[in-house]
N, C-alpha and C positions, 0 to 999 in steps of 0.2 A: 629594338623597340621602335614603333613606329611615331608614338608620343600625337598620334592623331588624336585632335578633342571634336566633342558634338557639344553648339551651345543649343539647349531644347525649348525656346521660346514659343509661349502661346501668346495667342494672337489679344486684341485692344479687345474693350469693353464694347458691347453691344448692347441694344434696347432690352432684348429677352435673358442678356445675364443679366439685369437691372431687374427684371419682372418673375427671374427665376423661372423661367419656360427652359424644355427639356430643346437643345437646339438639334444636336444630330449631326442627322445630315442637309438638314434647309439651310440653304443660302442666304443668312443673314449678312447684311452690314456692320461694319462700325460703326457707332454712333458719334458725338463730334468728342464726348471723353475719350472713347477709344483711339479715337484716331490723334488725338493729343497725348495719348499714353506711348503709341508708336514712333511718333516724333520722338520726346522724351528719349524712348528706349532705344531706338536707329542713334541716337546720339552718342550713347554710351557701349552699345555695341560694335561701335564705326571703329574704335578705336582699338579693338583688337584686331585689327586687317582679316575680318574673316577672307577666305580664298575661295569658297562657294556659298549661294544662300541658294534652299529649297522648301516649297512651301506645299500646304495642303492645295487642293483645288477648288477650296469653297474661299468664298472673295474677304470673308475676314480676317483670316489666314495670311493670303495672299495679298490683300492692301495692305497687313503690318511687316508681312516681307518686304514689299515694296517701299515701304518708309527706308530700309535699313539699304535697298537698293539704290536709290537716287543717291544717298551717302557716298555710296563704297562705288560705285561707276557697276555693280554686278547686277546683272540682269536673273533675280531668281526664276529658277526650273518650277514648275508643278509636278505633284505626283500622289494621283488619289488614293494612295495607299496610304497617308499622312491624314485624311481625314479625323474627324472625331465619330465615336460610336455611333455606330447606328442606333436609334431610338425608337425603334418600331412606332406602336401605335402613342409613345410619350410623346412625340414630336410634338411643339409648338402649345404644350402642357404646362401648367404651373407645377409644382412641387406637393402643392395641398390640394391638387386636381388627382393628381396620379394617387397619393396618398388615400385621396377619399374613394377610388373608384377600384383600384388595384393594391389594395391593403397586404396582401400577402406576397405580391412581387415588388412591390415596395419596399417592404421590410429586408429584401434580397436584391434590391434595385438591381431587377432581370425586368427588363423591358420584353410585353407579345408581340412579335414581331420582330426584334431587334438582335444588335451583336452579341454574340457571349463576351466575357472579359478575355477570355483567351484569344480567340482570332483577333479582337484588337490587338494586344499583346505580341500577335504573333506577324500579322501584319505590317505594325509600324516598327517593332523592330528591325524588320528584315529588311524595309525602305532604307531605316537608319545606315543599316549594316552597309546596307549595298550603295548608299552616294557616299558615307564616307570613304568606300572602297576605290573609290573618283581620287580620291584624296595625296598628294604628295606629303610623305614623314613630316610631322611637326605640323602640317595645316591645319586648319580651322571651318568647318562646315556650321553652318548656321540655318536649324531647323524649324521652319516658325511654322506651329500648329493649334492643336487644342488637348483643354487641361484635362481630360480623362483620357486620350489617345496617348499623350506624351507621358500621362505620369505610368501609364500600363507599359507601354515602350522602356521605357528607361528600365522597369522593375526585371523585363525578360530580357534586355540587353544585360542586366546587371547580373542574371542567372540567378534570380532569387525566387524560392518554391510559392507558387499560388499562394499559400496561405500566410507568407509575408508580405505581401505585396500591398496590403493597406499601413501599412508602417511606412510608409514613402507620401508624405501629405500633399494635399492639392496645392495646384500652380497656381496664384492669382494672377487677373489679366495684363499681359505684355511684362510678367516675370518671366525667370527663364531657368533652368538648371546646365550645369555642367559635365560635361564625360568625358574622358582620357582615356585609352586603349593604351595596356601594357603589356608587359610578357602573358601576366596572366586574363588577360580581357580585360573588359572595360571597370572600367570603375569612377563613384562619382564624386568628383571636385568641390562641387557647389549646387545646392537647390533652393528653391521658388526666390531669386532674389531678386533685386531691381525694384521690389514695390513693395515690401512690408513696411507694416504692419496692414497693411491694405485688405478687406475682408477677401473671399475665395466666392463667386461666383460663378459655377460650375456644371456640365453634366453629368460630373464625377460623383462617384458613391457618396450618402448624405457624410458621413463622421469625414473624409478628406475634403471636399468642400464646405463646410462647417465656418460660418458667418463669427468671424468676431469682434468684440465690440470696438 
């Protein structure tokens, strides 16, 4: 057994998870909570000596990898296969924009233009699969992205059939989940934690991003 774990960190709050705009793949910032949340969570992540961090290549991503880098002396890799869904034509959309205009792919948050849930799926896992394959027995890879890419990743690293894959709830911002690779594959340790009861601000399907009081 090789006993490798993934911690699956998404990235700090931003202005349009605050406004509930569909982000994508636009180049958003963290806002100054967000980037307070990465502090925070690089503090508490430091202390499991991750051995590698890798990040999306969109800058919220990657400025919350970066918190956890200055910590650890590690310099995170980029790799846009770690991005969050594509969004087609919801990009940069409210939730009650897309709802009022695209009532029927709303109801199936299937974005015109955008990723199916599977090539997400299929994508970030593979990124997953392939740095922790970097990995010496027992290490620790630290993957900080976003909450509809990571929560899809995890479900097809976990080898669970499409139609369970919303039984796995959204990440809220700069939570993080856990995975361990065993005899029999990976399987998961720990999820969205670091920041409950914290609502889920998300591009993720409505019922897994789902606001609580």
């Amino acid at each position: 057994m090789s006993n490798r774990r993934i911690v699956c960190w998404r990235h700090g709050q931003t202005l349009w998870n605050v406004e509930h705009r569909f982000q994508g793949h636009s180049d958003i910032v963290l806002d100054e909570v967000g980037v307070a949340q990465a502090n925070r969570a690089a503090a508490l992540l430091a202390a499991l000596r991750p051995s590698m961090i890798v990040s999306s290549d969109l800058r919220r991503a990657h400025d919350t990898a970066s918190a956890l880098g200055r910590l650890t002396g590690l310099n995170p890799y980029t790799d846009k296969d770690l991005r969050e869904r594509g969004g087609g034509e919801w990009e940069g959309l409210t939730r009650d924009e897309i709802a009022a205009r695209w009532p029927l792919e709303f109801a199936s948050w299937d974005a015109p233009g955008g990723e199916h849930v599977v090539e997400v799926a299929d994508r970030v896992a593979a990124a997953m699969r392939r740095w922790a394959g970097e990995l010496a027995p027992g290490a620790l890879l630290v993957v900080a992205s976003h909450g509809a890419a990571l929560r899809l990743g995890i479900a097809r690293l976990l080898g669970l059939p499409e139609e369970l894959w919303s039984a796995l709830g959204g990440l809220g911002n700069c939570s993080w989940s856990v995975l361990e690779e065993g005899r029999k594959g990976w399987r998961l340790l720990e999820h969205n934690a670091g920041t409950l009861p914290e609502p889920v601000h998300s591009d993720d399907i409505p019922e897994a991003a789902e606001d609580r009081p």
